[in-house]
N, C-alpha and C positions, 0 to 999 in steps of 0.2 A: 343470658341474652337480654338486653336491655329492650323494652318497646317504645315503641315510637312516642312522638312527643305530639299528642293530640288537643284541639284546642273546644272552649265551649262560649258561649256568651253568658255573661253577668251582669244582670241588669237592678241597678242599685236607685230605688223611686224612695226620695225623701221630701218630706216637707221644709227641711234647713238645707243644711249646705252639704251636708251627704258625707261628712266627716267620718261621723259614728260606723254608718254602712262601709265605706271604701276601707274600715281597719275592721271589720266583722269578716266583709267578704273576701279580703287579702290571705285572713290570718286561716279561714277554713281550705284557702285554693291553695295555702302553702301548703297542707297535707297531701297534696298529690302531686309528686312532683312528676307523672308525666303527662301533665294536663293542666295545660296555660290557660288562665280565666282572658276573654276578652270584654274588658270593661266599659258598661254602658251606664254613664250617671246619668240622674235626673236631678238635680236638688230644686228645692223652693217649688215643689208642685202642691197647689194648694188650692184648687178650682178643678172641676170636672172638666173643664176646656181642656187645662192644664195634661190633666188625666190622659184625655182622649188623645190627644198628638202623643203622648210616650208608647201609649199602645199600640199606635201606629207604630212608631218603631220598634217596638217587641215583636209583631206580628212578622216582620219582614225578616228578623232577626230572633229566632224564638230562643229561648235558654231557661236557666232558673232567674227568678225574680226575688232579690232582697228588696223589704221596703222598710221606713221609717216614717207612718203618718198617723199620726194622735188624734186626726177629725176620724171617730168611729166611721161614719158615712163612707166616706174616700175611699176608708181602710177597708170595708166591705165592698164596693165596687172591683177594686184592685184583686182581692180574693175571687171574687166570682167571674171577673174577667180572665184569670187566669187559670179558674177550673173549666170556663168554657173550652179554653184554648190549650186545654192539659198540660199545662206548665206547672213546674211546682213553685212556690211561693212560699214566703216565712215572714211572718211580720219579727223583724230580730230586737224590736222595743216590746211589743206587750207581753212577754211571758212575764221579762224586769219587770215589769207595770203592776202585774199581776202578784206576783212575789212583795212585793210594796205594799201594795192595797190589802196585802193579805196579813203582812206583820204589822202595818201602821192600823189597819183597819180603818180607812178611809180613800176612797176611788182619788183616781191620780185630778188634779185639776185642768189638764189637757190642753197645756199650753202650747204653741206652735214656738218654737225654736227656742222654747225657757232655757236651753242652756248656752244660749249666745246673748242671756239680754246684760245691758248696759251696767253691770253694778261694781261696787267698790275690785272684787273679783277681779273682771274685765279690766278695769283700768289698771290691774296690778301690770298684769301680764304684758298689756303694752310697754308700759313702765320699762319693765325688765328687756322687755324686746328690744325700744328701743338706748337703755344701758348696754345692752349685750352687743350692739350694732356698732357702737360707738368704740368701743372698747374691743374689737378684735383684731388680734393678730398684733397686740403691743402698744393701740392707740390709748393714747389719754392715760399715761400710768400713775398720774400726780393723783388722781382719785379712784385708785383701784380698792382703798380701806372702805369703799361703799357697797362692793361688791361682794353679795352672797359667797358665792363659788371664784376661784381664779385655778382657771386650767393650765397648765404649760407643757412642755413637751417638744421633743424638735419635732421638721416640718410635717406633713403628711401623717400625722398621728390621730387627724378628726377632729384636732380639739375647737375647729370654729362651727361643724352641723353639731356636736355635741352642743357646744354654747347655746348656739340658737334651739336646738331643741329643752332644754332647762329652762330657756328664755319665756320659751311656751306655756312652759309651767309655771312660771312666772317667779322665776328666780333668775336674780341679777347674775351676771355670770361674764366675767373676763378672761380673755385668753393670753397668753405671753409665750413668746415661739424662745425656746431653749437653741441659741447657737454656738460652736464650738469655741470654746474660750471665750467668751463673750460675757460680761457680768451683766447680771439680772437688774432689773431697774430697781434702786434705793426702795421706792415706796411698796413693793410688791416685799422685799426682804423685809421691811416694818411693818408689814399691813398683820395685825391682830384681830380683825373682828372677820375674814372671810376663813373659809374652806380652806385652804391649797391642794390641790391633785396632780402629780404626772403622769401624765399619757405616756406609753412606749407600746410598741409591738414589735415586732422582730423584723431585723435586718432587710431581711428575704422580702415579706411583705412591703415595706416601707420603698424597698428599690423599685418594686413594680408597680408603687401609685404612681411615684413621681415618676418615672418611665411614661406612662400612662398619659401624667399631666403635661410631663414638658414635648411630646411627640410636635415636631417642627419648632420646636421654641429654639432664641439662641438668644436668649437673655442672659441664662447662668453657664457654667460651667458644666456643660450637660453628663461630661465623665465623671468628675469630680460627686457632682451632686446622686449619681444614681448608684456609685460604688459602693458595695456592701461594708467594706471593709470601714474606709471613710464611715459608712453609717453607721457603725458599730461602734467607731468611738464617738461618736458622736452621740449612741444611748449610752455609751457609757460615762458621757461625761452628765448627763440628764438622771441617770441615776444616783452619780456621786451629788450633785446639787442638792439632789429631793432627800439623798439620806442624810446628809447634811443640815437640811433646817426641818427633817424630821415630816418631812410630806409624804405622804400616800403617795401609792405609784398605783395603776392600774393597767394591765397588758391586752390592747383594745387587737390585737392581733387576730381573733378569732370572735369578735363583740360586734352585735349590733349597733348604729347607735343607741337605740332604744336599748338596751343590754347595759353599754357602755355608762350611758346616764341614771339606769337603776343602778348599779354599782355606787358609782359617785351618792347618790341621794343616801341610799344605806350606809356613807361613811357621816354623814351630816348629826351632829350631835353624838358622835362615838368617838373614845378613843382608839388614836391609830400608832 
């Protein structure tokens, strides 16, 4: 017997953008699957003002409380307000801090948002963000030999949130949609300094994005395009390509994208 599907509130108080919290608090609510977190962010609270209106809405709305704020002061406040109010609370930055301080042996310097500030870093990743923008879904192929990563794969295989999540990471990353009999652009065939990856999953799945995507569409060929069989050769022509000039395939059929793109990063400097 299955049980019901019960809900709780989650209430994620950061001094940045709440990045760090919303993938702490996701990855722990994904161990129960029959209790859905309702998520309450705060980011950029960094003033007791600040403070006091969020606890207004915790109060009305009571749950557990993740936080992320490096002003000790604040960070103590938020503890005792939520011992008052028997909530439970985890600050999910200072045990890291603590663990740090304790193998560097020197206290953290207690920066507000030090890992959004402005450096070589930062600029990478836009960089790549916006290469990867430019470059999807077969744009701009005359300068794909600049690209990190070049994904391909026929349609509905992911490879454009994969792009942009690599993009994050701040690697250049192009896409090129594999279609039936259809030759690959010259510069992607010559391109020596990138990756190459194909993306494939199964038949089955790929029918039901695009089902999915095209509901009311009558752009394409809405039989043609959701047929399994048609999609099957259609990987099979995607596989011949990649065994062909010797690309990595990866089967995102059952992958995350996050899954999806450790995969890829784990072939980066290997042979394949």
């Amino acid at each position: 017997m299955h049980k019901p599907q019960s809900f709780f509130h989650l209430h994620l108080i950061s001094d940045a953008t709440g990045e760090t919290l919303l993938a702490a608090g996701r990855a722990a609510a994904a161990q129960y699957k029959n209790a859905r977190a309702i998520e309450h962010i705060y980011p950029l609270v960094r003033t007791e003002k600040q403070l006091e209106k969020v606890f207004t809405a915790i109060d009305e709305e009571p749950g557990i409380v993740l936080y992320t704020i490096v002003d000790q002061k604040l960070a103590r406040q938020v503890d005792e307000r939520c011992q008052a109010m028997g909530l439970p609370c985890v600050s999910v930055l200072e045990p890291v801090l603590t663990v740090f301080q304790s193998y560097l042996g020197t206290p953290a310097g207690r920066r507000v948002g030090a890992q959004h500030v402005l450096d070589a870093e930062y600029f990478r990743r836009i960089d790549a963000l916006n290469f990867t923008m430019e470059h999807d879904d077969g744009q701009l192929p005359y300068d794909v030999e600049e690209a990190d990563i070049i994904l391909v794969g026929v349609s509905r295989t992911s490879k454009t949130p994969t792009s942009i999540y690599l993009a994050n990471r701040g690697i250049k990353t192009a896409n090129v949609p594999i279609v039936l009999d259809v030759p690959l652009p010259e510069p992607l065939l010559n391109a020596k300094r990138p990756l190459v990856v194909g993306l494939v999953a199964s038949a089955e799945r790929i029918s039901q994005v695009r089902q999915n995507r095209l509901l009311g569409a009558t752009a394409v060929d809405f039989d043609t395009y959701v047929d399994r069989a048609e999609i099957a050769r259609e990987l099979a022509y995607a596989r011949q390509l990649c065994n062909r000039h010797n690309w990595p395939v990866i089967d995102v059929t059952r992958r995350s994208i996050e899954e999806t793109a450790a995969a890829i990063l784990a072939l980066r400097g290997k042979p394949w």
